[in-house]
C-alpha positions, 0 to 999 in steps of 0.5 A: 522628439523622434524615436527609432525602433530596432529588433533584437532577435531571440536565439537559444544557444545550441548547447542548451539542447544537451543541457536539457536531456542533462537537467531535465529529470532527477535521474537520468533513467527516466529517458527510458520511460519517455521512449517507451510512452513515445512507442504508447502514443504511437500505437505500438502493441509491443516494445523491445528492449535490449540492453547491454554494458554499453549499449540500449536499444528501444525497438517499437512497432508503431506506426512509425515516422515519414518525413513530416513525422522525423521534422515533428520527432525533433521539433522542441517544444511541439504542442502536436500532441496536444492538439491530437490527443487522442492515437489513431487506432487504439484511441489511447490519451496520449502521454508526452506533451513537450516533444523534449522527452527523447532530449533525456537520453543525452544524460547517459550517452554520447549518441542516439539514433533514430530509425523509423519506417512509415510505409513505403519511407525508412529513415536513420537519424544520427544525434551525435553530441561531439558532432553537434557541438563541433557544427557550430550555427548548423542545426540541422541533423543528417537524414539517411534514406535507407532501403525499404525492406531495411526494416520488414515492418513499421515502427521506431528503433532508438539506439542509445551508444556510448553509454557513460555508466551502467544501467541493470535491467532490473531498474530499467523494469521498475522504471517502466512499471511505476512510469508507463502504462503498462496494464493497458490492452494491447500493449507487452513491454520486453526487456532482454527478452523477459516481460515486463508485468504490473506490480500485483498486491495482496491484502484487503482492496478499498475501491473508489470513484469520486467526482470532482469539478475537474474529471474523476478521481479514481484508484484502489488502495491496498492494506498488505498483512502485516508480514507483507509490508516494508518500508521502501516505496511508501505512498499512493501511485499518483498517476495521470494517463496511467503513468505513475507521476510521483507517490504521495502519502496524504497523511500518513506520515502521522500514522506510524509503523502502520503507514507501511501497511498501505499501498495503492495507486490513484488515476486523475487525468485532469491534474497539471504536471510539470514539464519534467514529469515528476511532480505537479503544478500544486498551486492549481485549482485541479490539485487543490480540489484533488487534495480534498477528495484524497483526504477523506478517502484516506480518512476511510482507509485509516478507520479500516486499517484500525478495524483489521488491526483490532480484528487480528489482535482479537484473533490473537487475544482470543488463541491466548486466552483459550490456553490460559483457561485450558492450562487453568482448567487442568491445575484446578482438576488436579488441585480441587482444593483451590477451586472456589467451586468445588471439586468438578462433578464426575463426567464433566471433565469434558466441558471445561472452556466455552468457546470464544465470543469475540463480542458483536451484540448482533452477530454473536447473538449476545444480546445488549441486556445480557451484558448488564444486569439491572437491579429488579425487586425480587419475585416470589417463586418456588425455585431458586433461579441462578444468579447472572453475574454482572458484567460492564457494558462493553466494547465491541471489540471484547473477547469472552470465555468460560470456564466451567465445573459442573454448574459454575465457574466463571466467565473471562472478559479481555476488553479495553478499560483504558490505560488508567483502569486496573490492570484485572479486576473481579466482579462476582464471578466474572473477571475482566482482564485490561488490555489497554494496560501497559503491562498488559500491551508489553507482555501481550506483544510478545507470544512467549508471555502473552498466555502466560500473562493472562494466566496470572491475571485470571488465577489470582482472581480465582485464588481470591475468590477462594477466600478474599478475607486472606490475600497471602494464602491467595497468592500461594495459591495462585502459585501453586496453580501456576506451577502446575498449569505451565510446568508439566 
């Protein structure tokens, strides 16, 4: 049985052209970051652009195109850059790959021009969507050859005229800061005249640099102040050749309200993205390694951020308690009858609150025994040493002060007992305020009742400590001390 073979020729419909710069991206600004890394990989050092209601102009001073270059510029699908990665003068990773990024610009306008100077060539090249679908088989765009001194120095002008909506310069920069590399040396990007700078961030700064099989990984994460964060933009910059390809949270869509809090941007060269830029091929090796890396970083930044949170609720835990004790130590002065020390010693007006110990074992100096007393046969001896009060072991993060009259008083302990625990208790003379208690975590939100919450806690301890046989006449005490210390 005999065969015969016959060709079937592969053809691309000319209208699919436009249909990539219309499909391509998400939004249809993105054709202004391709244009402004297409001005990167050519060495430009500055990038113009203007923008009006119905017109963009992208003027670049690169190297510009000759000829071979302008058959390069419109050559779909060209791997050029891939076999010179590298630019020629400032040696910059080259960011486009497709050669089909300028095709982006057909989504907002009816026509782009192209004019280029290389040298002793200057060329304009006119993409005019109605004229080339009305050219029918013809694919071929006019090459007009223009004077030398037409364009006094090298570079790329791309005119985009007829614009179908309207673009705000405003978006056209955060476009360009999120989506080009615009902290690299050499390189000023100008929109109507105001220049384009990188985003700055303020807060705690967490660096690193891991290794992976691939290449390294490496970037900065920020933790902003509480005042600071906001719930736009959230996640990590993932970025490749310094170009911002899409944000990632890594996690943190479990951390709560505190997930605002964290910024930052991460550097991978090595990871594969999609041909429109937006995302990454997920199911590689290089991604999967990466996701690995970025989990225990993240897993760093969590327990730092948990850190800085208990630190400044400490701060604040620490403020509220010194009042409380002041306003307390003032109602006792005044009322010496329900002190369960005494009346306060002629001089000692003075002394009253000690100072916070936002407890460290090591840096405050307060040392691990002090904190817990051990039961010891007592010794015979002449003088009567002063009895220690017993205090729990506690948590690093506990705040301690004193208030005293004369050689007694006692000591206020705010740490965690977990939520289960007593609200306040006594032990001796030291009183241990919960803070893990949900009554306690609803009024210490609040700086109205924070102080006056502790306030209550502490005096109905004294006011037990008073006579602990007859709680009514503590709690008339107590409101009585109260009375006095918030009511001048």
């Amino acid at each position: 049985m005999q065969t015969s073979s016959e060709f079937i020729p592969v053809t691309i419909d000319k209208s699919h052209i436009i249909t990539i710069g219309e499909r391509l991206y998400t939004e249809s600004i993105e054709f202004v970051r391709e244009l402004v890394n297409n001005a990167y990989d050519a060495d430009a050092t500055a990038v113009e652009i203007v923008v009006t209601e119905d017109m963009i102009e992208i003027r670049d001073n690169g190297a510009g195109m000759d000829r071979k270059g302008l058959k390069q510029y419109f050559n779909i699908g060209s791997q050029q850059k891939l076999y010179s990665p590298k630019s020629p003068i400032y040696n910059r990773d080259r960011i486009g790959q497709f050669g089909i990024g300028k095709f982006a610009s057909l989504s907002a306008c009816r026509r782009f021009e192209v004019i280029t100077k290389k040298d002793e060539f200057v060329g304009r090249v006119i993409f005019d969507k109605e004229q080339w679908e009305k050219a029918g088989d013809v694919w071929q765009l006019p090459l007009e050859i223009l004077p030398v001194d037409f364009r006094k120095q090298n570079g790329t002008t791309v005119i985009l005229v007829g614009l179908d909506r309207r673009f705000e310069p405003a978006d056209i920069e955060a476009k360009i800061i999120e989506g080009t590399p615009i902290k690299a040396l050499h390189f000023k990007v100008r929109i109507n005249n105001h220049t384009v700078t990188p985003r700055s961030l303020t807060g705690h700064r967490i660096p690193f640099l891991e290794a992976t099989s691939a290449g390294p990984v490496s970037g900065e994460v920020v933790i902003l102040s509480e005042t600071a964060s906001v719930a736009s933009d959230l996640g990590i910059e993932v970025k490749v050749k310094q170009v911002t390809i899409r944000r990632e949270l890594f996690g943190m869509e479990t951390w709560g309200k505190a997930m605002a809090r964290v910024r930052g941007e991460v550097n991978a060269d090595f990871l594969p993205i999609t041909s429109d830029r937006t995302g990454f091929i997920k199911d590689s090796g290089e991604y999967q390694e990466f996701l690995g890396i970025m989990e225990k970083i993240m897993e760093g930044v969590k327990a730092t951020l948990q850190k800085l949170t208990v630190k400044k609720e400490s701060k604040k835990v620490s403020r509220a308690l010194r009042e409380a004790l002041q306003r307390i130590y003032r109602a006792l002065v005044a009322n010496p009858d329900l002190s369960p020390f005494g009346a306060i010693p002629a001089g000692d007006r003075a002394k009253g609150i000690g100072d916070a110990a936002e407890i460290s074992r090591e840096k405050e100096g307060i040392k691990e025994e002090e904190l817990r007393v051990e039961e010891k046969p007592k010794a015979p001896e002449k003088k009567k040493k002063k009895k220690k009060p017993k205090v729990k072991m506690l948590t690093p993060n506990a705040i301690i002060k004193k208030i005293k009259f004369g050689e007694t008083g006692v000591s206020c302990v705010v740490d965690s007992f977990g939520e289960e625990g007593p609200e306040v208790f006594s032990e001796e003379t030291t009183i241990y305020v919960n803070r893990d208690h949900p009554l306690y975590k609803r009024e210490s939100s609040r700086i109205e009742t924070h102080t006056l919450n502790l306030a209550r806690l502490i005096t109905q301890e004294i006011s037990l400590m008073k006579d602990p046989r007859n709680p009514r006449q503590a709690f008339e005490r107590q409101s009585k001390l109260l009375k006095d210390a918030f009511i001048d």
